[in-house]
VODREN-675672 format. One record per residue: x, y, z of N, C-alpha, C in turn. Coordinates in Angstrom, 2 decimals, decimal comma. Example, Ala and Ser with C-alpha at 12.3 -4.5 7.8 and 13.67 -1.06 7.14 Angstrom:
BEGIN
[pt [13,19 -5,69 7,80] [12,30 -4,50 7,80] [13,20 -3,30 7,80]]
[pt [12,85 -2,25 7,08] [13,67 -1,06 7,14] [12,90 0,03 7,87]]
//
This chain:
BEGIN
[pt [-2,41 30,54 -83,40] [-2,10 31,79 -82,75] [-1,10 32,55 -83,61]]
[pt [-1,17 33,58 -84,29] [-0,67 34,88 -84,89] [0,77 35,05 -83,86]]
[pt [1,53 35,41 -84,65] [2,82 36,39 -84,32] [2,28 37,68 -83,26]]
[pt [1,69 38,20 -83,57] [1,12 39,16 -82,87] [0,41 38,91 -81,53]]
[pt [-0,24 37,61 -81,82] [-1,13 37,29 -80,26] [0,11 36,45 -79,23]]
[pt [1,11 36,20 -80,01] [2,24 35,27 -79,11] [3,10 36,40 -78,41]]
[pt [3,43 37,92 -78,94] [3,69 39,14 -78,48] [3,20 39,59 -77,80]]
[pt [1,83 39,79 -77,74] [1,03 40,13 -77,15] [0,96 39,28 -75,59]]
[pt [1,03 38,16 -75,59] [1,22 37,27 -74,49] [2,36 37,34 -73,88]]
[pt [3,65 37,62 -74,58] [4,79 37,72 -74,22] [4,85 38,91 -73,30]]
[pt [4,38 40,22 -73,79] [4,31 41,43 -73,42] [3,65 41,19 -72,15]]
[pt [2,59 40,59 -71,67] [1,42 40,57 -70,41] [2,53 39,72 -69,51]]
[pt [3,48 38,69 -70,21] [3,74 37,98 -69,00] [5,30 39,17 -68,39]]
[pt [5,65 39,51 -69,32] [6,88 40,49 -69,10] [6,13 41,39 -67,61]]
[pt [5,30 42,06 -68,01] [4,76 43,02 -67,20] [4,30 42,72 -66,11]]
[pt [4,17 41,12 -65,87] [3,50 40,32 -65,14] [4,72 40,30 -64,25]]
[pt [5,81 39,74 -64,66] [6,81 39,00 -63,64] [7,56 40,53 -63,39]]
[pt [7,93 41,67 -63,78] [8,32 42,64 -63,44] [7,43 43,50 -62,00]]
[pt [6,02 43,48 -62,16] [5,10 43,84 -61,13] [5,43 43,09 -59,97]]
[pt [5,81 41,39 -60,19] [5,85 40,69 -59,10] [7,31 40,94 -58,69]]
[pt [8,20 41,37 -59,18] [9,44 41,42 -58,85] [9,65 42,75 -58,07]]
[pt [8,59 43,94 -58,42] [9,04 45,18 -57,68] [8,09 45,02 -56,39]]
[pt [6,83 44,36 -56,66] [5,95 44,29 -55,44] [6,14 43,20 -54,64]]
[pt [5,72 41,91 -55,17] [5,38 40,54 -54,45] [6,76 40,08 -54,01]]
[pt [7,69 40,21 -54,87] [9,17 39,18 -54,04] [9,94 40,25 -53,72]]
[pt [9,43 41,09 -53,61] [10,40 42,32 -52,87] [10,17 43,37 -51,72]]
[pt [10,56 42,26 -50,46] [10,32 42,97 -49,18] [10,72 44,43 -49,03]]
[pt [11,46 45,25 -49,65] [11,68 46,41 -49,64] [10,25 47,34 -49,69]]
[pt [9,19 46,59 -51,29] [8,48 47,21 -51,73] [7,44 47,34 -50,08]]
[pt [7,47 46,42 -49,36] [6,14 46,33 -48,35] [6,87 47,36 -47,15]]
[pt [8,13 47,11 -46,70] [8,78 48,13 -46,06] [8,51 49,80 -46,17]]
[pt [8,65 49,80 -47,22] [8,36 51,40 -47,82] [6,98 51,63 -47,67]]
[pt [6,24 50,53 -48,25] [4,88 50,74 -47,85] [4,44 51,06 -46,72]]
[pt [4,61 50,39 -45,85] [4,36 50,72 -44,31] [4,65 52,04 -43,96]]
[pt [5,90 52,16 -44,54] [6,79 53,22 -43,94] [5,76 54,96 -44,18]]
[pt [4,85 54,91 -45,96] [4,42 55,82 -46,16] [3,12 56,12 -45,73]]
[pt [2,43 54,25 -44,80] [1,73 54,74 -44,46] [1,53 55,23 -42,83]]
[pt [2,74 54,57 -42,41] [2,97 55,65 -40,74] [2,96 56,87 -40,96]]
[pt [3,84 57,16 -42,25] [3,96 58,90 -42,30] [2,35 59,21 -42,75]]
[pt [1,76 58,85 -43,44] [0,26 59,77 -43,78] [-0,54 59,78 -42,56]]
[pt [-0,26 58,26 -41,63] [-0,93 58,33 -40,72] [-0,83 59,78 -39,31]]
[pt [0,63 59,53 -39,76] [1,38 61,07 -38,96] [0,30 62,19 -38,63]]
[pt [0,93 61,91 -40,36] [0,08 63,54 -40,69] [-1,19 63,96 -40,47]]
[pt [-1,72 62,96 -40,58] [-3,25 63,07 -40,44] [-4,01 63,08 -38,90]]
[pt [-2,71 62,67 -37,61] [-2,93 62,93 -36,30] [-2,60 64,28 -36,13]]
[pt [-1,45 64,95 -36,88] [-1,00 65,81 -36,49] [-1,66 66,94 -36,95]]
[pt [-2,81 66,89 -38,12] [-3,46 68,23 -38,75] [-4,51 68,09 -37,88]]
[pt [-5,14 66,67 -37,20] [-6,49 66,56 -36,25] [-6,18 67,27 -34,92]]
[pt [-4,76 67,11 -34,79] [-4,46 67,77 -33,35] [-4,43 69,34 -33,91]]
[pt [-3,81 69,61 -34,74] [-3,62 71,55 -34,91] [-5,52 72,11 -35,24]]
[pt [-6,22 71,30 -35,87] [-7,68 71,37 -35,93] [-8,40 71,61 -34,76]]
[pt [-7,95 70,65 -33,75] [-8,42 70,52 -32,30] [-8,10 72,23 -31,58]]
[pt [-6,30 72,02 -31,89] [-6,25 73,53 -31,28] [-6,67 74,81 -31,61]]
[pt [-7,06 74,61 -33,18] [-7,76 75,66 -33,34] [-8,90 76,50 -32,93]]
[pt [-9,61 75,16 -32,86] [-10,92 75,42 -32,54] [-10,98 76,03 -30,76]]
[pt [-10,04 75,15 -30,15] [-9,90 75,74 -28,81] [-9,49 76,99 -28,66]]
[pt [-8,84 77,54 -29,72] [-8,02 78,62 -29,34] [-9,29 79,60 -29,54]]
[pt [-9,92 79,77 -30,96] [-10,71 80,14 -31,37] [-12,62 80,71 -30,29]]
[pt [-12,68 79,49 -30,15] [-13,66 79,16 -28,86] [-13,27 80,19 -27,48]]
[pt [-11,65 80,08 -27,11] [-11,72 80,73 -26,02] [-11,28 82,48 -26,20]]
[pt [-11,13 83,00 -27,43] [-10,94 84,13 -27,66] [-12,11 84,47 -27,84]]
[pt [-13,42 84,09 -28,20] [-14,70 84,16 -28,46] [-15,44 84,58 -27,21]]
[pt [-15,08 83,81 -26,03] [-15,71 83,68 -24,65] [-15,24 85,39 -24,30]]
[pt [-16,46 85,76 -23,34] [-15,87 87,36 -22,69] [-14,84 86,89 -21,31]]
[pt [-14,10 87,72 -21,37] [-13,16 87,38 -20,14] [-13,69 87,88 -19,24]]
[pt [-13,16 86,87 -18,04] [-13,55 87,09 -17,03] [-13,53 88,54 -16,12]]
[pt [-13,88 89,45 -15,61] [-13,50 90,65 -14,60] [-13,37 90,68 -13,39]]
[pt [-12,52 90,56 -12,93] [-12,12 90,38 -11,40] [-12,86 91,57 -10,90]]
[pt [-13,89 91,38 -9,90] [-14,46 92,50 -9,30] [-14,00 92,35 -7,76]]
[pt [-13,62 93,48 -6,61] [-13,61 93,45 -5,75] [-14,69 93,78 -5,11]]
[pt [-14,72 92,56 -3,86] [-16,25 93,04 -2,88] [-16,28 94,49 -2,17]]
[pt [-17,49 95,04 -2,49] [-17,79 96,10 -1,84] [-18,31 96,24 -0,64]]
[pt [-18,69 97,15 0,40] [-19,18 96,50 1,40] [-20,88 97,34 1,25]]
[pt [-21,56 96,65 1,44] [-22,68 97,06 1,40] [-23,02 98,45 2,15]]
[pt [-24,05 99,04 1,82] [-24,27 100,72 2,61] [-24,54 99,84 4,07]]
[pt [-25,31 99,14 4,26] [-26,12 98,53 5,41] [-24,83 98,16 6,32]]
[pt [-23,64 97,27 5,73] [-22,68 97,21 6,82] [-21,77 98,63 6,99]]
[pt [-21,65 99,30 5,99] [-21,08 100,50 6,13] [-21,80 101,63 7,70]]
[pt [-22,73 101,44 7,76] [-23,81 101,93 8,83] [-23,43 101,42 9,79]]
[pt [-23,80 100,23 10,37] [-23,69 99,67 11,34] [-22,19 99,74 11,89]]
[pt [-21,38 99,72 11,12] [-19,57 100,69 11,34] [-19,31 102,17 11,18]]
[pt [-20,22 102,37 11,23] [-20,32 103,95 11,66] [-19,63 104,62 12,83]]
[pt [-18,89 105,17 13,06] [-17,99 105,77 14,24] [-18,85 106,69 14,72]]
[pt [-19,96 107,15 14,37] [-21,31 107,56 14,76] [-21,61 107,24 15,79]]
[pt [-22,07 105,27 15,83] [-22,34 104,88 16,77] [-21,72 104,26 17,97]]
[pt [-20,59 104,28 17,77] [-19,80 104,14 18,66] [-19,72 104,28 20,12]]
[pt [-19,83 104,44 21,02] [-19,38 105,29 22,25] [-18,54 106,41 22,32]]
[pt [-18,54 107,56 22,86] [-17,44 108,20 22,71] [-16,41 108,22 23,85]]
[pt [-15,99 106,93 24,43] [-14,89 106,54 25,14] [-14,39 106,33 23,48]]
[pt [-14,60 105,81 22,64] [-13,81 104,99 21,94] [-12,91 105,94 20,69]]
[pt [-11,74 105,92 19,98] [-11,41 106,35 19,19] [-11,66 105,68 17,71]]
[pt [-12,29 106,42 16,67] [-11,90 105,42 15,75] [-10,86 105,24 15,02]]
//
């Protein structure tokens, strides 16, 4: 084995035990982890919910509003309350 391939090995294991030192034996690294993935998870409820409201909001500005109509009274009952027919003992 060459000077160079014993460097070369040296170099892989360096990089090796440094990876395991920031990831594998270092509960911090899994802490944080978690931590960034509650927050993406966050985020990703919280753009599904503003998505949701959009569409609702959207949807109900779309719809024609409602018109409150008041009942009229038909000609036919209007007739039959006719002070016309009344008696004329009666006042209307």
């Amino acid at each position: 084995m060459s000077d160079h391939d014993r460097g070369q090995d040296m170099y892989d294991y360096d990089d090796d035990e440094r990876f395991y030192e920031e990831t594998v034996y270092n509960e911090e690294y899994y802490v944080e982890r978690e931590r960034e993935l509650i927050r993406q998870s966050n985020l990703d409820l919280e753009l599904e919910e503003l998505e949701e409201k959009h569409i609702r909001d959207t949807t109900e500005k779309s719809l024609p509003q409602p018109v409150l109509i008041k009942p009229v009274e038909s000609e036919s009952d209007a007739e039959n309350e006719s002070p016309l027919d009344k008696s004329a003992g009666e006042i209307p």
